[in-house]
DOTI-725255 format. One record per residue (C-alpha): residue number from 1; chain; y, x, z. Coordinates in steps of 0.02 Angstrom, whole numbers, plus 50000, padded with zeros to 5 digits. Layout:
residues N
    nr   kette       y       x       z
   NUM       A       Y       X       Z
...
//
This chain:
residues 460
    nr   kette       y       x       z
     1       A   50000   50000   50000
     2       A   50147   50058   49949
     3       A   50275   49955   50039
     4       A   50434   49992   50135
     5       A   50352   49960   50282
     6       A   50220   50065   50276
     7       A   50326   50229   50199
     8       A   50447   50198   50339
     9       A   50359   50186   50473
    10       A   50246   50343   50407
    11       A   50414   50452   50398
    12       A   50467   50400   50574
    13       A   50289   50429   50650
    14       A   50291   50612   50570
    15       A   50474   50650   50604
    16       A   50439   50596   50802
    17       A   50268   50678   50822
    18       A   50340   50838   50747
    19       A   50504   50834   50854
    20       A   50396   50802   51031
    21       A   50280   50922   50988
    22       A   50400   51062   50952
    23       A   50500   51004   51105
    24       A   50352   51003   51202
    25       A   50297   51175   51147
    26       A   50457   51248   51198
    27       A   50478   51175   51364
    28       A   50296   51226   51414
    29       A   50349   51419   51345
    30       A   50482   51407   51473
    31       A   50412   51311   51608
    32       A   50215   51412   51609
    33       A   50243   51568   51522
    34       A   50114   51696   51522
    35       A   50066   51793   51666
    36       A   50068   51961   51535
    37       A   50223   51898   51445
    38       A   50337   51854   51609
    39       A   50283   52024   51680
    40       A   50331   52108   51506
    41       A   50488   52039   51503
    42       A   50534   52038   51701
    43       A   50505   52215   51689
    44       A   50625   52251   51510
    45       A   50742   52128   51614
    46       A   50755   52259   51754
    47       A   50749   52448   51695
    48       A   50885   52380   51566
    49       A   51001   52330   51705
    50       A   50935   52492   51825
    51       A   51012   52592   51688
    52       A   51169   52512   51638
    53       A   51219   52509   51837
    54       A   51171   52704   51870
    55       A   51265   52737   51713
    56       A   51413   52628   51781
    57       A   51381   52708   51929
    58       A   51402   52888   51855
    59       A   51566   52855   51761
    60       A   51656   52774   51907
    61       A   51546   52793   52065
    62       A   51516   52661   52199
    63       A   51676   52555   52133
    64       A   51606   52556   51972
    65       A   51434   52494   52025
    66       A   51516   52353   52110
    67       A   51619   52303   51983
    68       A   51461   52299   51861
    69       A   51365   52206   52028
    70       A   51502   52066   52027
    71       A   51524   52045   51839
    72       A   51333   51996   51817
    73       A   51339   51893   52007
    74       A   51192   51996   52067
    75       A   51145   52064   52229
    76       A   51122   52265   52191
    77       A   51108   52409   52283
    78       A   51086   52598   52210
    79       A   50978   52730   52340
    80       A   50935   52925   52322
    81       A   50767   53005   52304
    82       A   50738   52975   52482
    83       A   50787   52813   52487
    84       A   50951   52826   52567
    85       A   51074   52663   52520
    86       A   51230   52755   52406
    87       A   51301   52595   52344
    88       A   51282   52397   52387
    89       A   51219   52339   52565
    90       A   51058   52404   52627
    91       A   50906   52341   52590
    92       A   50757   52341   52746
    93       A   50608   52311   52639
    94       A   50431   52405   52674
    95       A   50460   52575   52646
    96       A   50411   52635   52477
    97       A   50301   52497   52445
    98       A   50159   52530   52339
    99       A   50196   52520   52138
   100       A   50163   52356   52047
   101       A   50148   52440   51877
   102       A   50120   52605   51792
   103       A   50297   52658   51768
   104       A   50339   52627   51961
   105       A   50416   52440   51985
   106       A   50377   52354   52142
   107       A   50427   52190   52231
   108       A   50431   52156   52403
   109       A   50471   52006   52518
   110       A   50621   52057   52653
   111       A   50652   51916   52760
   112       A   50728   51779   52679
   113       A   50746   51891   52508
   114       A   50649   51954   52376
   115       A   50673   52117   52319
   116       A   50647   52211   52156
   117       A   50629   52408   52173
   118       A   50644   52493   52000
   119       A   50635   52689   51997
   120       A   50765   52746   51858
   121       A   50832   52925   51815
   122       A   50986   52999   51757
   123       A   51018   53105   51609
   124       A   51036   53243   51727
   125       A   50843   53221   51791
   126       A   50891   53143   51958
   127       A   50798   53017   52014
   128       A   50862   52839   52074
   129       A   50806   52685   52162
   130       A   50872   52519   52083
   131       A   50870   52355   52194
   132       A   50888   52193   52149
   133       A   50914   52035   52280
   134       A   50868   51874   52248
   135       A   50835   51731   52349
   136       A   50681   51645   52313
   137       A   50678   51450   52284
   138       A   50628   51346   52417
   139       A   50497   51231   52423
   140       A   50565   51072   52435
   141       A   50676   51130   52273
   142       A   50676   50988   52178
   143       A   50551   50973   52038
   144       A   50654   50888   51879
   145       A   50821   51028   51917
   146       A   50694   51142   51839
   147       A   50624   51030   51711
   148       A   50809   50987   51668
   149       A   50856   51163   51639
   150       A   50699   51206   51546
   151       A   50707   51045   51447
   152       A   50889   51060   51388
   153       A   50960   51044   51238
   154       A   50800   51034   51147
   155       A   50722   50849   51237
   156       A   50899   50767   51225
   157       A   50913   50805   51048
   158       A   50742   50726   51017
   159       A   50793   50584   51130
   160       A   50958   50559   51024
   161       A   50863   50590   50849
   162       A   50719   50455   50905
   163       A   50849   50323   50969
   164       A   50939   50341   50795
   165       A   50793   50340   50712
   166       A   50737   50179   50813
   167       A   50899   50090   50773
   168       A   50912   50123   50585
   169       A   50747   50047   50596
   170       A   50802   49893   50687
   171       A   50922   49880   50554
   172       A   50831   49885   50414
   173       A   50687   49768   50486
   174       A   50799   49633   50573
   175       A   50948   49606   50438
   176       A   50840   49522   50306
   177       A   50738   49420   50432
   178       A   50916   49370   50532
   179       A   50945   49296   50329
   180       A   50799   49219   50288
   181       A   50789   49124   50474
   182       A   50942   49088   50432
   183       A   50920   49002   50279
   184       A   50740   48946   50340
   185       A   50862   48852   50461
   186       A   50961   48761   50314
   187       A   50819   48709   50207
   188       A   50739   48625   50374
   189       A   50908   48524   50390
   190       A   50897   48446   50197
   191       A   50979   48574   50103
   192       A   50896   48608   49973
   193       A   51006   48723   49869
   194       A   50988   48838   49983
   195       A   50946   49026   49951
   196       A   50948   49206   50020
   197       A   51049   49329   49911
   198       A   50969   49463   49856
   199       A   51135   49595   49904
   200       A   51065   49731   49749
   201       A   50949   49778   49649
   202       A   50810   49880   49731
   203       A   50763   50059   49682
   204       A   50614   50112   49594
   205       A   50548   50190   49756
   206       A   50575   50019   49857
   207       A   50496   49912   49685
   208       A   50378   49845   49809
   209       A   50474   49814   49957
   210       A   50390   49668   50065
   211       A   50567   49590   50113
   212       A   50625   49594   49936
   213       A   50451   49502   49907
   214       A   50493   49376   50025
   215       A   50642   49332   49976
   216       A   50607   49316   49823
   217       A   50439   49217   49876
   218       A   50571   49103   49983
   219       A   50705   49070   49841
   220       A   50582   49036   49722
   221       A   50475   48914   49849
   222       A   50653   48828   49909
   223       A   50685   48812   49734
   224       A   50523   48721   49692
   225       A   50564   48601   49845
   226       A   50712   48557   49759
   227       A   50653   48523   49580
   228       A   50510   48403   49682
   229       A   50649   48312   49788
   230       A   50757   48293   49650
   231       A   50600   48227   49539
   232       A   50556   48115   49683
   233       A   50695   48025   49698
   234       A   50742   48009   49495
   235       A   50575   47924   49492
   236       A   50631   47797   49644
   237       A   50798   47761   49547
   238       A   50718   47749   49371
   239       A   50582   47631   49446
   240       A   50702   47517   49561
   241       A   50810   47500   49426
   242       A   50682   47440   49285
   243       A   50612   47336   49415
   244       A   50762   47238   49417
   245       A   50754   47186   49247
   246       A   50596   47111   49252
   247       A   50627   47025   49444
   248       A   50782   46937   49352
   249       A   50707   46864   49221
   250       A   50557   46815   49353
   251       A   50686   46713   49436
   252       A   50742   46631   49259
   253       A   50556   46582   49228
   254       A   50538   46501   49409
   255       A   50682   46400   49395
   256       A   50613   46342   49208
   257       A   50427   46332   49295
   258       A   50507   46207   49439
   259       A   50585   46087   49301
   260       A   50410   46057   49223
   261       A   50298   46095   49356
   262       A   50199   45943   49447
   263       A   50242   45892   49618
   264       A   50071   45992   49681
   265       A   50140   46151   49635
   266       A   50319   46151   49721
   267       A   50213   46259   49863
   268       A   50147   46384   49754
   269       A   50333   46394   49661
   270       A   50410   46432   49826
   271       A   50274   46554   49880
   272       A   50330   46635   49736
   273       A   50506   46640   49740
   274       A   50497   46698   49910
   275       A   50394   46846   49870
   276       A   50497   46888   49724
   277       A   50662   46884   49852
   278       A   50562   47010   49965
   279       A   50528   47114   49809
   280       A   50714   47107   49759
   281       A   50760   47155   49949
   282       A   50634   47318   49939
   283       A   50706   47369   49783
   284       A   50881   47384   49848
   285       A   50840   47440   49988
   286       A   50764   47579   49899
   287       A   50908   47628   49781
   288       A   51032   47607   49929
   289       A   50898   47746   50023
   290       A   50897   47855   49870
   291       A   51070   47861   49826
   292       A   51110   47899   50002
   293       A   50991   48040   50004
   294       A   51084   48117   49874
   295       A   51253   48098   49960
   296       A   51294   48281   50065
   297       A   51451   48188   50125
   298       A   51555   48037   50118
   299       A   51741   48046   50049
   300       A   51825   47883   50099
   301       A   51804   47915   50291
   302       A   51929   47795   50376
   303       A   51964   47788   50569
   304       A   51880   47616   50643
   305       A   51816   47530   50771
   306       A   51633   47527   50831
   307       A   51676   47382   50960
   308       A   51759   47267   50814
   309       A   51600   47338   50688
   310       A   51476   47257   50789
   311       A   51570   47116   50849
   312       A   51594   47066   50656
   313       A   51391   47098   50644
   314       A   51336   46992   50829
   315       A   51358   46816   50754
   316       A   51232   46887   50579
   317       A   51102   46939   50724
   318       A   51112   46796   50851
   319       A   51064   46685   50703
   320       A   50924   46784   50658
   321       A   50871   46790   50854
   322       A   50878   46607   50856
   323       A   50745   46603   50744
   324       A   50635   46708   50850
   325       A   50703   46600   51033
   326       A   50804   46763   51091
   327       A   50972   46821   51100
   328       A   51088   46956   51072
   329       A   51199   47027   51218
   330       A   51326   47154   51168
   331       A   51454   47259   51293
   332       A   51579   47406   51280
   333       A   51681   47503   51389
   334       A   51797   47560   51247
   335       A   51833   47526   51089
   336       A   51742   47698   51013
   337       A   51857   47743   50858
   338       A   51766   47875   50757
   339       A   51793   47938   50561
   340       A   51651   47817   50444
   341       A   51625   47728   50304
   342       A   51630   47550   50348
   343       A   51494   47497   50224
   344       A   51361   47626   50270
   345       A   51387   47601   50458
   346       A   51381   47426   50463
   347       A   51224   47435   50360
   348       A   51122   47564   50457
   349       A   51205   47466   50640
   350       A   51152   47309   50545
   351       A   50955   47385   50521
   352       A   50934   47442   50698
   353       A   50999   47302   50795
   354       A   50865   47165   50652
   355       A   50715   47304   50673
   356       A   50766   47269   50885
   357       A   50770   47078   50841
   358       A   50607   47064   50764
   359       A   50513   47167   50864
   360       A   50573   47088   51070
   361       A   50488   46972   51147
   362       A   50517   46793   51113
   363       A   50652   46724   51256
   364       A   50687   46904   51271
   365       A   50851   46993   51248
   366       A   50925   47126   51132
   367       A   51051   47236   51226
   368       A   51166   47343   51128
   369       A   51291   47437   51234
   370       A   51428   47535   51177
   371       A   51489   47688   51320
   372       A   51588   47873   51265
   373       A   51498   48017   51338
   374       A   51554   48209   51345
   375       A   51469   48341   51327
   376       A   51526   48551   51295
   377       A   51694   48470   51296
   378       A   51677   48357   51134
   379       A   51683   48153   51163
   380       A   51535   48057   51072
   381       A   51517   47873   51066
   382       A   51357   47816   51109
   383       A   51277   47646   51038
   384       A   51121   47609   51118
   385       A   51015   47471   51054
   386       A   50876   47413   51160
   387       A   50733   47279   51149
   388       A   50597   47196   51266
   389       A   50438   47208   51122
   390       A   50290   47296   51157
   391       A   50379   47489   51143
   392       A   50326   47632   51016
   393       A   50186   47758   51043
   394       A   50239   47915   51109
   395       A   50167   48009   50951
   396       A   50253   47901   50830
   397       A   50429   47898   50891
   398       A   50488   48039   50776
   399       A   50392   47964   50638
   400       A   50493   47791   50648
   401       A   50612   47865   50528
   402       A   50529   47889   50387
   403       A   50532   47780   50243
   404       A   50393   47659   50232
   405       A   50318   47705   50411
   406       A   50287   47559   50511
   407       A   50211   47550   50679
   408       A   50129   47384   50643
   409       A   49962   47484   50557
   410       A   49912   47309   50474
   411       A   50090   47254   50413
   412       A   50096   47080   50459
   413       A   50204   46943   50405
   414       A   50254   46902   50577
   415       A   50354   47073   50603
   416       A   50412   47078   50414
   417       A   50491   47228   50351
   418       A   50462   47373   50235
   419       A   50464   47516   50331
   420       A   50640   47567   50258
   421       A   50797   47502   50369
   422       A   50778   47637   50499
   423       A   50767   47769   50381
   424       A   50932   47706   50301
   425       A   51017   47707   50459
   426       A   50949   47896   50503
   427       A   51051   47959   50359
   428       A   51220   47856   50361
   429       A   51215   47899   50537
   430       A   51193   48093   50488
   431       A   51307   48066   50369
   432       A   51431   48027   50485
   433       A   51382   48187   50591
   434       A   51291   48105   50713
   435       A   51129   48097   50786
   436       A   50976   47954   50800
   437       A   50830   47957   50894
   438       A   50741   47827   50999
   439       A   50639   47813   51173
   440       A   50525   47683   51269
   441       A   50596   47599   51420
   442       A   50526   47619   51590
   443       A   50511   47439   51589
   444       A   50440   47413   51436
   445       A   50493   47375   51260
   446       A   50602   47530   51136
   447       A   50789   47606   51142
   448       A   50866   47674   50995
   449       A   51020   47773   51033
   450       A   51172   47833   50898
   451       A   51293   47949   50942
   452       A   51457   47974   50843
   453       A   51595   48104   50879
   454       A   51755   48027   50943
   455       A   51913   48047   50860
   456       A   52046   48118   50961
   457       A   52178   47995   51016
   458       A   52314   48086   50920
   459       A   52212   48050   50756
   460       A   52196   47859   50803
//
C-alpha cells in the first residue's frame, strides 16, 4: 500500500527510532562509560593540568599557581620530592599512597575529600607532586541532576523534533476529517448540494492518498444522493400532477353517471365520489409535500401572530371534534409574534392539531397551549398540542414524521389519514427555523410540541 498514511507514518517511525536511539546511545556513553575508557581519560585529564600548573608555577611561582588554581575553580596544591606542600593548602592524605597505575597516579580518600596525586616533572628533571581536591557527591545527590546534565541538549532536541513531528501529523490527519464531518454534518440536515473541496491537485507521490480518496468517495456518493432525491420527487410531481387530469374528468363522469343511474346505485355513486375526494386530497397533499421539500427558504416572511393564527383555525377544528364528541381547548400567555409564512404555518398548525383530533378519545379534549420559553438567551414560542388517544410507541415517535408512516399498522377508516400531514408540518415548521418533535403523556395519550424563535419587540 502505497498510501499517505502508511509513507507517513513509516518516515515518522524511522525518524523517532533513529533520534532515541542516538540519544540514548549518547546519554549511556556519558552516564556508564567504560571502566578502561574513564580511567584513560581521568588520567590525560590530570597529567595535562599537573603540567600546565608546574609550568605556571615556574614562570610566576606560587602567585602564578594560584592564579591558574582560581581560573579553572579547582582545589590544587603543588609539593617537592618529599612531599613538602610549596603552593595551595596542605593536603593530609596517606603518605605516599601506593600507585594506581604504571606511570605513578594515585587517589586517596582524606576526610571529607578525595584526592588525586599525579607525579609530574619539570624540564629541569625535578620531580613534582600534583594534587587535585574534589569533593565527592553525596549519596542522597539527587538522581535526575545527573541524568539532566548527561541528557542535555541531545533528549530535548529529540523531545522538540518528536512533538513537531507529532503535530504536523495532527495536522495533516485531522484537517480533512474536521471537513468531511463537517460536511457529513450538512448532508445529514437535507442539504444535498453539499461537498468537500478538494483545496489542489495532489502530487504524483500522494496519487493515492486515502483522504483524497475519501473525499472524492464522499462528493461523488453526496452527489448520487442528490440526483436520487431530486429524481424522487420529479416522479411525485409528474405523477400528482397527471393524476389530476384523470381525477377531474372522474368527477365529470360521476356527475353524468348520477343523472342516468337507477335509484339502487346512488350508494355505490357516493362510495365513489367519496373515494375519488380522498384521492384528490392525497394528491395535493403530495405536491404541497414535494414542493415544500424543494423550498431551502421562504421569501415572503411577515411578522404575525401565533395567538390570532390559531384562533382563526379553533372554530375549523371544534367542528371536526364535534364529529368525534370532543372538543378543542386553546390558551396563551402571549401573543407569540414570530417571522412566517401565513399559508405554510397555518397548514402544518392546521395538520397537527386534526392528526390530535382524530386520534383522542371520544368526550376527550385536545389542549393546545401557547407559552414563550428562553433558553442561551434567545426567546422561542412554544405551541404544544396535546391529545387523550391511546399515545405513540416509544420506538416510533421519531418515525411519525415521515411521509406515509402511520401508527395505525392496518390503516383503518376510523382514524383516516394518509400518513402525510405531519410530515408537512415537520418542514414548514423547519422552514421557519424551528423545531418539531413529539412525546407521550404521563397520563396517557401524545404531545406534539413546535417551537418558533421570537421576534424581538423592536422588530414587532
Amino acid at each position: 500500500m502505497r498510501g499517505l498514511f502508511l509513507k507517513i507514518f513509516a518516515i515518522f517511525w524511522v525518524a523517532q527510532s533513529l533520534i532515541f536511539l542516538i540519544s540514548t546511545a549518547l546519554i549511556l556513553r556519558h552516564r556508564h562509560p567504560s571502566p578502561r575508557g574513564a580511567f584513560e581519560g581521568l588520567s590525560e585529564l590530570l597529567h595535562n593540568e599537573a603540567g600546565d600548573s608546574l609550568a605556571a608555577y615556574q614562570s610566576g611561582g606560587c602567585s602564578a599557581f594560584a592564579a591558574y588554581a582560581t581560573a579553572h575553580n579547582q582545589h590544587l596544591s603543588l609539593e617537592d620530592a618529599n612531599g613538602e606542600t610549596l603552593c595551595g593548602s596542605p593536603v593530609q592524605i596517606p603518605a605516599h599512597p601506593d600507585s594506581d597505575s604504571e606511570d605513578g597516579m594515585a587517589g586517596a580518600r582524606a576526610g571529607s575529600q578525595y584526592v588525586w596525586r599525579v607525579p609530574v616533572q619539570s624540564a629541569q628533571g625535578s620531580r613534582f607532586y600534583f594534587l587535585l581536591s574534589r569533593t565527592p557527591v553525596p549519596d542522597d545527590h539527587p538522581w535526575y541532576v545527573d541524568m539532566l546534565h548527561f541528557a542535555f541538549p541531545q533528549l530535548f532536541v529529540a523531545i522538540a523534533i518528536g512533538g513537531l513531528t507529532t503535530y504536523v501529523l495532527v495536522l495533516i490527519f485531522t484537517r480533512p476529517l474536521v471537513r468531511l464531518r463537517r460536511a457529513a454534518r450538512e448532508l445529514a440536515q437535507g442539504n444535498l448540494k453539499t461537498r468537500v473541496k478538494v483545496t489542489a491537485k495532489p502530487s504524483k507521490a500522494l496519487q493515492e492518498d486515502e483522504f483524497v480518496a475519501l473525499v472524492h468517495d464522499f462528493n461523488h456518493m453526496a452527489g448520487r444522493l442528490e440526483s436520487l432525491v431530486d429524481a424522487q420527487q420529479l416522479l411525485l410531481r409528474d405523477v400528482s400532477h397527471e393524476l389530476r387530469s384523470p381525477l377531474a374528468r372522474l368527477s365529470v363522469a360521476l356527475e353524468l353517471a348520477r343523472e342516468d343511474a337507477a335509484p339502487e346505485m346512488t350508494a355505490h355513486l357516493t362510495r365513489i365520489e367519496r373515494e375519488a375526494a380522498k384521492l384528490n386530497q392525497l394528491i395535493g397533499q403530495l405536491l404541497t409535500l414535494s414542493s415544500m421539500e424543494a423550498l431551502e427558504r421562504t421569501d415572503n416572511f411577515q411578522p404575525l401572530s401565533l395567538r390570532n393564527l390559531i384562533q382563526e383555525m379553533i372554530p375549523d377544528a371544534e367542528y371536526e371534534a364535534q364529529q368525534r364528541q370532543s372538543f378543542v381547548a386553546f390558551s396563551a400567555s402571549e401573543d407569540g409574534f414570530i417571522a412566517g409564512n401565513r399559508e405554510l404555518l397555518y397548514r402544518a398548525i392546521e395538520n397537527v392539531v386534526r392528526n390530535a383530533v382524530r386520534y383522542t378519545e371520544p368526550g376527550s379534549g385536545v389542549e393546545i397551549r401557547l407559552k414563550a420559553s428562553g433558553t442561551n438567551g434567545r426567546r422561542t414560542a412554544v405551541l404544544e398540542v396535546s391529545d387523550h388517544g391511546p399515545g405513540i410507541p416509544e420506538d416510533e415517535i421519531k418515525d411519525i414524521f415521515r411521509p406515509f408512516y402511520r401508527v395505525d399498522r392496518a390503516r383503518s377508516t376510523e382514524t383516516g389519514g394518509f400518513g402525510v400531514g405531519l410530515a408537512i408540518a415537520e418542514r414548514a415548521v423547519k422552514l421557519h427555523g424551528g423545531e418539531l418533535h413529539a412525546e407521550n403523556r404521563p397520563g396517557g395519550g401524545a404531545v406534539v410540541q413546535m417551537c418558533f424563535p421570537l421576534l424581538n419587540e423592536k422588530t414587532v
